[in-house]
C-alpha positions as a Markdown table, in Angstrom:
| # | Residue | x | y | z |
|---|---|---|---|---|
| 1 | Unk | -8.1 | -38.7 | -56.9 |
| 2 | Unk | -7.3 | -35.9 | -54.5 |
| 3 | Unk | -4.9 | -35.9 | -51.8 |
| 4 | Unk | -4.2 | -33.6 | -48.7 |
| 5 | Unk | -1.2 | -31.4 | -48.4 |
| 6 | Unk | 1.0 | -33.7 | -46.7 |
| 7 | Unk | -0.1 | -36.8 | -48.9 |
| 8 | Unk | 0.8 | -34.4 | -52.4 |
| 9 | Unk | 4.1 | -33.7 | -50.5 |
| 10 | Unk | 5.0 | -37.3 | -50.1 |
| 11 | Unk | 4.0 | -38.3 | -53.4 |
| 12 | Unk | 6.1 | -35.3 | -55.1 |
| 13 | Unk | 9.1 | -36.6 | -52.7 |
| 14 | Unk | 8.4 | -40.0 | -54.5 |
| 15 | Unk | 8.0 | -39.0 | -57.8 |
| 16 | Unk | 11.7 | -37.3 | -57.5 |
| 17 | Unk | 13.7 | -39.7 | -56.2 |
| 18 | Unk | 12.4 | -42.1 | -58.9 |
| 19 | Unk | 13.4 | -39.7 | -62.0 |
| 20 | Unk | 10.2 | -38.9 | -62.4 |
| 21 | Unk | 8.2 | -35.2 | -62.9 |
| 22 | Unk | 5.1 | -35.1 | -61.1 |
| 23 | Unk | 2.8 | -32.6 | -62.0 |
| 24 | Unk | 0.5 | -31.0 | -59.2 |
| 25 | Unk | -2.8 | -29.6 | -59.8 |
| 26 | Unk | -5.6 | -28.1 | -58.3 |
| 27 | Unk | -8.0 | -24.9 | -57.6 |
| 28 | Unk | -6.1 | -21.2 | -57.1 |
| 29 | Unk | -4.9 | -20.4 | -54.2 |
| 30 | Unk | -5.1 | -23.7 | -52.3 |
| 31 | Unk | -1.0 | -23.9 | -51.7 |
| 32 | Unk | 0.1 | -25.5 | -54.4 |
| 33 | Unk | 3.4 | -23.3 | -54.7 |
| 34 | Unk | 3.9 | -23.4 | -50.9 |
| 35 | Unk | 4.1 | -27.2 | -50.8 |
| 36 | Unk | 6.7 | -26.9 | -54.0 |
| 37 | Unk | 8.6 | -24.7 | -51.9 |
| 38 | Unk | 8.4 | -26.4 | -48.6 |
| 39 | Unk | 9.9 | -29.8 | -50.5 |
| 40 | Unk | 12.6 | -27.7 | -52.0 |
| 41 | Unk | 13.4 | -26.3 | -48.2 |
| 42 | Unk | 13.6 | -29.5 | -46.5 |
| 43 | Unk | 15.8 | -31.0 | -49.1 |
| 44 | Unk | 18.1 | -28.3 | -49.2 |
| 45 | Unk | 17.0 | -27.6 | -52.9 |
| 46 | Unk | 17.4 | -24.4 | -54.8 |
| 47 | Unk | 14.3 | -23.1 | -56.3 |
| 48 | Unk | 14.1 | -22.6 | -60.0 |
| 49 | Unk | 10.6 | -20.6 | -60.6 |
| 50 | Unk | 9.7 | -20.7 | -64.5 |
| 51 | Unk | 6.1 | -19.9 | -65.5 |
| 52 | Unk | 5.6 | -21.6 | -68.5 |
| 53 | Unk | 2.4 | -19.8 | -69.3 |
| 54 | Unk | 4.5 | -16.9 | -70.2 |
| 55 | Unk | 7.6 | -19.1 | -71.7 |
| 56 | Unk | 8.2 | -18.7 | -75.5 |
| 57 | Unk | 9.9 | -22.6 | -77.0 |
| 58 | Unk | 13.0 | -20.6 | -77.2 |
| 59 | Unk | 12.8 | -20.7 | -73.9 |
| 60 | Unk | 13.2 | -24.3 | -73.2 |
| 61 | Unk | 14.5 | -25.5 | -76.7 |
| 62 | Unk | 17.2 | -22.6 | -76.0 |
| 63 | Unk | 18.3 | -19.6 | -78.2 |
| 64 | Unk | 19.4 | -20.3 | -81.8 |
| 65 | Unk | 22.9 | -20.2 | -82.7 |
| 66 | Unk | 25.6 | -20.4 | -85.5 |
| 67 | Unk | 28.8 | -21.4 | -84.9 |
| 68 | Unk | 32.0 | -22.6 | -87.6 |
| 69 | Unk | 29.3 | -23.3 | -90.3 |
| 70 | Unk | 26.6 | -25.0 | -88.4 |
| 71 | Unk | 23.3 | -23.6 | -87.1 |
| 72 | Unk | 22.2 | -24.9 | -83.0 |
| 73 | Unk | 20.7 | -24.1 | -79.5 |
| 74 | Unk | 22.3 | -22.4 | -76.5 |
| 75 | Unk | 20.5 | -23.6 | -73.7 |
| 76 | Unk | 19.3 | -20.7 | -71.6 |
| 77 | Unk | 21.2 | -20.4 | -67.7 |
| 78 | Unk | 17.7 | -21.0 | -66.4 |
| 79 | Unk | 19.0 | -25.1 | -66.8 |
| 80 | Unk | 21.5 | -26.3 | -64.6 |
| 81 | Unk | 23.2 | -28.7 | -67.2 |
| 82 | Unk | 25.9 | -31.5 | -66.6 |
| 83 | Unk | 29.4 | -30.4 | -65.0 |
| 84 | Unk | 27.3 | -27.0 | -63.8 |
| 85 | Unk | 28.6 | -26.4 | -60.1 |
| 86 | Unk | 26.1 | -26.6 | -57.6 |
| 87 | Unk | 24.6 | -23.4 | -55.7 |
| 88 | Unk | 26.3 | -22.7 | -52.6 |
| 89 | Unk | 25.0 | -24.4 | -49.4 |
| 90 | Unk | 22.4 | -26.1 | -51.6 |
| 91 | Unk | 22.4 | -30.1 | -52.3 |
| 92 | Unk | 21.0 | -29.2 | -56.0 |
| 93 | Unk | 18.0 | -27.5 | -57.7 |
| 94 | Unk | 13.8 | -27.5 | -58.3 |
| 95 | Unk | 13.0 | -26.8 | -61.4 |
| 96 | Unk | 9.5 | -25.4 | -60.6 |
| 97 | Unk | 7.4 | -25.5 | -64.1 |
| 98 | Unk | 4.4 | -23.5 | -62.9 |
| 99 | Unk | 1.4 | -22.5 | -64.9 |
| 100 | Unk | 2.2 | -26.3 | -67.0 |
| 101 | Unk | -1.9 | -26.5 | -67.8 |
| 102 | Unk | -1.6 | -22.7 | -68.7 |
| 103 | Unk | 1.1 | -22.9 | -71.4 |
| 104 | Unk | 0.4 | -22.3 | -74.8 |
| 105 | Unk | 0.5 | -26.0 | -76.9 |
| 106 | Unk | 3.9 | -25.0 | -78.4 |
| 107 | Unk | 5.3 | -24.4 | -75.1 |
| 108 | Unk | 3.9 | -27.9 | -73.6 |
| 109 | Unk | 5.4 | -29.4 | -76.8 |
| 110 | Unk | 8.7 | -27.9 | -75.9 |
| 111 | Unk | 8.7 | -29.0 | -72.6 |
| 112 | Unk | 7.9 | -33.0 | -73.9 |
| 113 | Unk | 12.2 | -33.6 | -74.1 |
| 114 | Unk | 12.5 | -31.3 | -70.6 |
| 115 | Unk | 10.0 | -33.9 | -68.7 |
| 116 | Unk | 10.8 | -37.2 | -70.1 |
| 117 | Unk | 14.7 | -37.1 | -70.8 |
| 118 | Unk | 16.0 | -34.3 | -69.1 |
| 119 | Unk | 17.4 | -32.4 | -71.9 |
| 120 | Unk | 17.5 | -29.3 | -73.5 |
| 121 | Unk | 17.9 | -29.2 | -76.9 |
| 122 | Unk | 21.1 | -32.2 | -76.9 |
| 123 | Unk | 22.0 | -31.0 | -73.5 |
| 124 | Unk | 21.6 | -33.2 | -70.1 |
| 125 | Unk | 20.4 | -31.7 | -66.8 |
| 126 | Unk | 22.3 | -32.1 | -64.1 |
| 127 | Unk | 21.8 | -35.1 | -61.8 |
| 128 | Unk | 20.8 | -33.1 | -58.6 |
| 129 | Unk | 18.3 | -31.4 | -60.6 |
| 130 | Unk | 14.8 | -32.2 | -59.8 |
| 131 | Unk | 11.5 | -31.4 | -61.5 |
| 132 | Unk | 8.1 | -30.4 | -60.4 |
| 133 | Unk | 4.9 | -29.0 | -62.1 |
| 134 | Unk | 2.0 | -27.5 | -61.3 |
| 135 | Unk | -1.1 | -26.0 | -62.9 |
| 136 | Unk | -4.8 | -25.0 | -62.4 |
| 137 | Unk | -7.9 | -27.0 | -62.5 |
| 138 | Unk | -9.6 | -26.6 | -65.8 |
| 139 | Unk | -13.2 | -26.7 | -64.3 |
| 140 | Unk | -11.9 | -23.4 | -62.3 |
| 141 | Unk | -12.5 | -20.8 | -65.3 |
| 142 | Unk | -8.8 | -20.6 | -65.0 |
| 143 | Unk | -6.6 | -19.7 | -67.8 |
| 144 | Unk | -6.1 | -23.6 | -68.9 |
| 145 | Unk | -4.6 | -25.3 | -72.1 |
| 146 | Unk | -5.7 | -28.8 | -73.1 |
| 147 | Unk | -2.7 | -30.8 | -72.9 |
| 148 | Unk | -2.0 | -33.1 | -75.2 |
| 149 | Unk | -2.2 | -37.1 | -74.6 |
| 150 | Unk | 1.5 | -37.1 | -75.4 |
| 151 | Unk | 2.2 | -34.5 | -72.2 |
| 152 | Unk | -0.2 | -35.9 | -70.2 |
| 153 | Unk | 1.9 | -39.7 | -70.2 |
| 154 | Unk | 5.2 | -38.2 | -69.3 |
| 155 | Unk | 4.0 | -36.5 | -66.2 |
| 156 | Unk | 3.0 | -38.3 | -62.6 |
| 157 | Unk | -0.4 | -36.7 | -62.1 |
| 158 | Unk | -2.0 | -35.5 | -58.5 |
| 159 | Unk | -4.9 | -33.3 | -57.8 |
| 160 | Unk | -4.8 | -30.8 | -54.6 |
| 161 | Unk | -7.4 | -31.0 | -52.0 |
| 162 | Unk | -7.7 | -28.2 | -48.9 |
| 163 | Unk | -7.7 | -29.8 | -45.9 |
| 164 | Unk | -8.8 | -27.9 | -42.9 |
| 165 | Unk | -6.2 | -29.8 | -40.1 |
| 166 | Unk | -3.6 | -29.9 | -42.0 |
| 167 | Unk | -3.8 | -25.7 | -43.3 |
| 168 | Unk | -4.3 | -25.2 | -38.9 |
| 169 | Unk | -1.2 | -27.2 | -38.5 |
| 170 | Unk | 0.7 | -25.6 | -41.4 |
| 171 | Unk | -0.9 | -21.8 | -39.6 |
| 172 | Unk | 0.5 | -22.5 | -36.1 |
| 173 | Unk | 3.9 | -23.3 | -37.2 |
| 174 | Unk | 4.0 | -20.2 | -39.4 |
| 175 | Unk | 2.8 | -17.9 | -36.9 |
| 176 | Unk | -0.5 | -16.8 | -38.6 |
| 177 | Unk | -2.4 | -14.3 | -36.2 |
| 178 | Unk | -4.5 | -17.2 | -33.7 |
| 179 | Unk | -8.1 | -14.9 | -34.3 |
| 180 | Unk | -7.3 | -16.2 | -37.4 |
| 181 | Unk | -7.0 | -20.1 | -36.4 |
| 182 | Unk | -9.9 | -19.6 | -34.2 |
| 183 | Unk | -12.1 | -18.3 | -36.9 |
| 184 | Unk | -11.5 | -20.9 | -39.0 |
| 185 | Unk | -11.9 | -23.4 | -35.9 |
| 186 | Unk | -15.8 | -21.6 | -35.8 |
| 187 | Unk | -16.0 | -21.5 | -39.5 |
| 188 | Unk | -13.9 | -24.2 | -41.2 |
| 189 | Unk | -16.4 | -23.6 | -44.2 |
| 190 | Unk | -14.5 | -20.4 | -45.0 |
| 191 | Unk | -11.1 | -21.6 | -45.0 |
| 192 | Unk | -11.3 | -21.8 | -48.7 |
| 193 | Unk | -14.8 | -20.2 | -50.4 |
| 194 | Unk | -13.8 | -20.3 | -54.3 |
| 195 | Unk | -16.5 | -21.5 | -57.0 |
| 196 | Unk | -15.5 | -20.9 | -60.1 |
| 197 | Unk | -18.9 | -18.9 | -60.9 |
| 198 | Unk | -17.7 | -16.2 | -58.1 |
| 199 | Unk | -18.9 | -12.8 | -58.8 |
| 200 | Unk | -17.0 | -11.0 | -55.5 |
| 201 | Unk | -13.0 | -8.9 | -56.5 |
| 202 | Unk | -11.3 | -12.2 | -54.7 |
| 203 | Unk | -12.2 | -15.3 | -52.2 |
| 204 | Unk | -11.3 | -16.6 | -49.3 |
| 205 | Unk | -8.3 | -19.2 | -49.6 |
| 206 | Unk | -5.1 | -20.4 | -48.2 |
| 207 | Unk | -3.0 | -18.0 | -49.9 |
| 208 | Unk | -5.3 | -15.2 | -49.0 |
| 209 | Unk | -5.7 | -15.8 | -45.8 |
| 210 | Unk | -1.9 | -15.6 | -45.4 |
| 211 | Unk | -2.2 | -12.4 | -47.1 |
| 212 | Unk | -5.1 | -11.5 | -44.5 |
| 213 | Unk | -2.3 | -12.2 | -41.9 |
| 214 | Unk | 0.5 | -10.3 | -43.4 |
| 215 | Unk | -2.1 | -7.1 | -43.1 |
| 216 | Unk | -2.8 | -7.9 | -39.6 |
| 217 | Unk | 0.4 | -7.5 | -38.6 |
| 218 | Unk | 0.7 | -3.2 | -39.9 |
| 219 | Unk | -1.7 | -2.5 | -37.2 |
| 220 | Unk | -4.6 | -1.5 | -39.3 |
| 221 | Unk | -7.3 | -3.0 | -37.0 |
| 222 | Unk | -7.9 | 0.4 | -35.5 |
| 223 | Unk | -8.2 | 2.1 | -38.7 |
| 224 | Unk | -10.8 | 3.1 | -41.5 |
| 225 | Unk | -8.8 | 0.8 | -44.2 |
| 226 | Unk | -9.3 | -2.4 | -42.2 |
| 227 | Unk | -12.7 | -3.2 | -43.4 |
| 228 | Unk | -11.7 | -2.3 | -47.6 |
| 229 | Unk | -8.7 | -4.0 | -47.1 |
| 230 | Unk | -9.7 | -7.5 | -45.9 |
| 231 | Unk | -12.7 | -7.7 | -48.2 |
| 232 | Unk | -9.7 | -7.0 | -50.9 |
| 233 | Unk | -8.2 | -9.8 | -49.6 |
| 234 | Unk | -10.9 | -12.1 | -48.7 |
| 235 | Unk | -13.9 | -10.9 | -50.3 |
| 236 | Unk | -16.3 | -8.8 | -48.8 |
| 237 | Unk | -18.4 | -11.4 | -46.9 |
| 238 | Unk | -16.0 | -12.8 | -45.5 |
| 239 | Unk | -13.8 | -10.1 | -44.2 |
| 240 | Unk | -16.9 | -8.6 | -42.3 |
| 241 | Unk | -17.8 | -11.9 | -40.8 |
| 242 | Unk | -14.3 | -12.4 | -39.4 |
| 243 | Unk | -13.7 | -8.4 | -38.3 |
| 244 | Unk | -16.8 | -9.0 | -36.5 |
| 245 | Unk | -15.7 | -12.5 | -34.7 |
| 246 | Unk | -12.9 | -10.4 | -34.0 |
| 247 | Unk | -14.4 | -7.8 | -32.0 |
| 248 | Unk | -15.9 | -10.5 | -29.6 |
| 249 | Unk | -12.2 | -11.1 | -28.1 |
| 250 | Unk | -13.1 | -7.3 | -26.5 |
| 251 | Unk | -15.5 | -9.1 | -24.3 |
| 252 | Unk | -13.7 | -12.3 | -23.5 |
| 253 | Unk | -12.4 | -12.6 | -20.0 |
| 254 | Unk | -8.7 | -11.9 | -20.3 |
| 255 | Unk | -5.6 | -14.2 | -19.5 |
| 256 | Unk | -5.1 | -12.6 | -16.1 |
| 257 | Unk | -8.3 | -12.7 | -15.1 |
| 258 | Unk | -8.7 | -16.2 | -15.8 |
| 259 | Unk | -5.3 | -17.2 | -14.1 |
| 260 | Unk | -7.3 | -14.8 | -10.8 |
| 261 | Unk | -9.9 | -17.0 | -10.6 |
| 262 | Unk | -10.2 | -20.0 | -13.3 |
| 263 | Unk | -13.0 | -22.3 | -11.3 |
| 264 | Unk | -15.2 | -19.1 | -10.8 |
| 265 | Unk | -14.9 | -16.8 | -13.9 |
| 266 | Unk | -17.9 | -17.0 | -16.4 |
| 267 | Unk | -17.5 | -19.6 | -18.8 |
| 268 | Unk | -18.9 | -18.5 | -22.4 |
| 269 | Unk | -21.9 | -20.1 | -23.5 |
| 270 | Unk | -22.0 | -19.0 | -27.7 |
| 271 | Unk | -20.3 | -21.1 | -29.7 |
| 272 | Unk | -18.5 | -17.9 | -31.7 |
| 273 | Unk | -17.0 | -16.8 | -28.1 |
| 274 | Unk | -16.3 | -20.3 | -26.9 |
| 275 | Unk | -14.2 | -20.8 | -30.5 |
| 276 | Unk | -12.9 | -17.5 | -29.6 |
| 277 | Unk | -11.8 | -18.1 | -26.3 |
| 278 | Unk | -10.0 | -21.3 | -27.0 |
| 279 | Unk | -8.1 | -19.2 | -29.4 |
| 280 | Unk | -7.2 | -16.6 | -27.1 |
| 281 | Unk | -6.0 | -19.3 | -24.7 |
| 282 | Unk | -4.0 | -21.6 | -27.0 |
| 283 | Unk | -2.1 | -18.6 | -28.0 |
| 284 | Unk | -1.1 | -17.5 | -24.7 |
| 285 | Unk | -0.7 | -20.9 | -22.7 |
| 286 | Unk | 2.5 | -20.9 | -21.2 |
| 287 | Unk | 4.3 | -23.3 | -19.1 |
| 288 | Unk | 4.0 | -21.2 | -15.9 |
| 289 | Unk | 0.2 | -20.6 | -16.4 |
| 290 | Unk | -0.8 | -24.5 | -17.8 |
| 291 | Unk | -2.4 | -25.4 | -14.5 |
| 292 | Unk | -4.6 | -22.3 | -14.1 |
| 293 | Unk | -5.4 | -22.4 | -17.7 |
| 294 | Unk | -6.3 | -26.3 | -17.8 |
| 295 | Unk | -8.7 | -25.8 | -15.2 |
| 296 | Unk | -10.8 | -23.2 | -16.8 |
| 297 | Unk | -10.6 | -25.3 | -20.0 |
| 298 | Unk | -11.9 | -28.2 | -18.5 |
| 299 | Unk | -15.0 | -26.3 | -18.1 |
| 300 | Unk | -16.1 | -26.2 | -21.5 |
| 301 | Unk | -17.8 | -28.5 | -23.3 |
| 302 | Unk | -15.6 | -31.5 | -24.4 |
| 303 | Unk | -15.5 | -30.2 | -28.1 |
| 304 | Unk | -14.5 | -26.7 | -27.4 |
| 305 | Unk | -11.7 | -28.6 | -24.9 |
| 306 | Unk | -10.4 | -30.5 | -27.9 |
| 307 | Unk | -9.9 | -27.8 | -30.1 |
| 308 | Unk | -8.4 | -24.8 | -27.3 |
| 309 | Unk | -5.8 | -28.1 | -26.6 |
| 310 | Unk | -5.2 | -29.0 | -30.3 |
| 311 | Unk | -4.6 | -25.4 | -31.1 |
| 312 | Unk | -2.5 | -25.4 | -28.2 |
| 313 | Unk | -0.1 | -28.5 | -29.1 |
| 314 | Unk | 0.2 | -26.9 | -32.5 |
| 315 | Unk | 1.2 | -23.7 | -31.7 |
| 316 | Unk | 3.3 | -25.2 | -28.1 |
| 317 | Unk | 4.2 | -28.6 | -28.6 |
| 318 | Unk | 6.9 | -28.4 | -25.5 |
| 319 | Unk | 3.1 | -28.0 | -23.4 |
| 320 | Unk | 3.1 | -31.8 | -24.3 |
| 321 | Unk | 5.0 | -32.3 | -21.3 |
| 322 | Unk | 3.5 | -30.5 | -18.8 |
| 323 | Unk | 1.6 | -32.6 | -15.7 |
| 324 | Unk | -2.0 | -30.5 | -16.1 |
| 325 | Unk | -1.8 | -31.2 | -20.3 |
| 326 | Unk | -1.0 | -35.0 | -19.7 |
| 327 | Unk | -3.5 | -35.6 | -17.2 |
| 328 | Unk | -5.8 | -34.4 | -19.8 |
| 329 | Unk | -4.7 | -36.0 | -22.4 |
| 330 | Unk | -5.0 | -39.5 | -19.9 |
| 331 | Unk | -8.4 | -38.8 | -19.0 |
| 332 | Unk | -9.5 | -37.5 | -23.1 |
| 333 | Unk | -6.9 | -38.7 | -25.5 |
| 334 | Unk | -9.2 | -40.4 | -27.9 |
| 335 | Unk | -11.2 | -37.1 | -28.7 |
| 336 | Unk | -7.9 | -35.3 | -29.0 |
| 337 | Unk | -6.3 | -37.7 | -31.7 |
């Protein structure tokens, strides 16, 4: 069964507090580590990052010794162990197992005392040590081991869905460029493009549109490398699709001139610059300019209002308050929500 971000989040939460590992899969680049490391945040954890897919057993079993006549295994410092200290300004660690579906069958078999009793080699882990795992999709032409039936029982086992809402909720409160947002407003499709069978350099994704974001941000839109470097990032199609819903925001009525005049400025009649407008609003909507900007809003079609005020509320929730949003909301709640 697959779950949303927020559900997967929930259920990991779960799966720790009961002693349990859970182990979270799903296609490349959908957010999988985010989500690992957003638990780990919120809980005040420190992050452990092991990828077991390039993990020898030695690794987990620990490094073989010989001490006063008898032969053993030092466990490596990657484990936190009983009577370790804890990290400073942390309330304990994630032991985040990546890769889990990737390692090699010796490396799973290492790992079966790890999962199920918290040990390494006849070493305890610590109490305030939690574990997660994660791993690729077989079906995706990923680098994936079959795990063994013996694995598969000691592990609490969810599958990773993209969500549209919930990656435009995650993007407002991570300040991802709002072009961005909007485009995937217009074209939700391409929010996440992988098939396994792809024959482009990269796809679109989650993680890449983050990437896409990062770029953004050098100011390389006026350059000769913006077009080579998105379709790097989000493969060709979809880099010159977007670049070009970009370019429409040249043409869009800007902020002031919609504050002049918001009853009589022309109100965009393609769907592209309606998505793109909204965007453009959202992300400049201030307390000071609500009123103004509610007006002209109110003259789009009732979809295009819903999104320009969602997008809004994510990116502004203190606009919540204000009289022109709440009359909105009074009159068109149900389509918001």
């Amino acid at each position: 069964m697959q779950v949303t971000a927020s559900v997967a989040a929930q259920m990991i939460t779960a799966a720790i507090r009961a002693k349990l590992v859970p182990l979270l899969i799903g296609s490349p680049g959908c957010g999988k580590s985010q989500i690992v490391h957003q638990i780990a945040q919120e809980h005040a954890l420190q992050v452990i990052d092991l990828r077991l897919a390039q993990c020898d057993p030695c690794d987990i079993n620990g490094f073989p010794t010989f001490s006063q006549g008898k032969a053993g295994y030092a466990p490596m410092d990657t484990f936190p162990i009983a009577g370790d200290p804890l990290p400073e300004g942390k309330q304990g660690w994630l032991l985040f197992l990546d890769e889990m579906t990737s390692a090699p069958p010796a490396v799973q078999a290492a790992a079966y005392k790890l999962v199920l009793d918290r040990q390494v080699g006849k070493y305890h882990l610590h109490d305030n040590l939690a574990i997660v795992c994660a791993g690729n999709l077989e079906s995706d032409n990923a680098i994936v081991q079959p795990m063994s039936t013996a694995l598969q029982s000691r592990l609490v086992h969810m599958e990773l869905a993209v969500d549209t809402k919930e990656w435009l909720d995650w993007a407002a409160s991570n300040d991802i460029d709002h072009r961005i947002t909007a485009y995937i407003n217009f074209r939700p499709e391409n929010l996440y493009t992988f098939k396994p069978d792809h024959t482009d350099h990269t796809y679109a994704a989650p993680r890449t549109w983050e990437f896409a974001n990062r770029l953004l941000k050098q100011g390389i839109e006026n350059t000769g490398i913006l077009t080579p470097l998105l379709s790097g990032t989000l493969s060709e199609g979809v880099a010159r699709e977007f670049i070009n819903f970009t370019k429409i925001y040249k043409e869009l009525p800007t902020i002031q001139e919609i504050l002049a005049d918001p009853e009589g400025i022309k109100v965009p009649e393609e769907p592209g610059t309606r998505y793109a407008i909204t965007g453009s609003i959202s992300h400049h909507m201030k307390a000071d300019t609500a009123d103004a900007l509610m007006k002209y809003i109110m003259r789009l079609p009732i979809e295009f209002q819903v999104v320009c005020l969602r997008e809004t509320i994510r990116r502004h929730k203190e606009l919540l308050a204000t009289p022109a949003i709440q009359a909105w909301i009074a009159k068109s709640a149900s389509e918001l929500f």
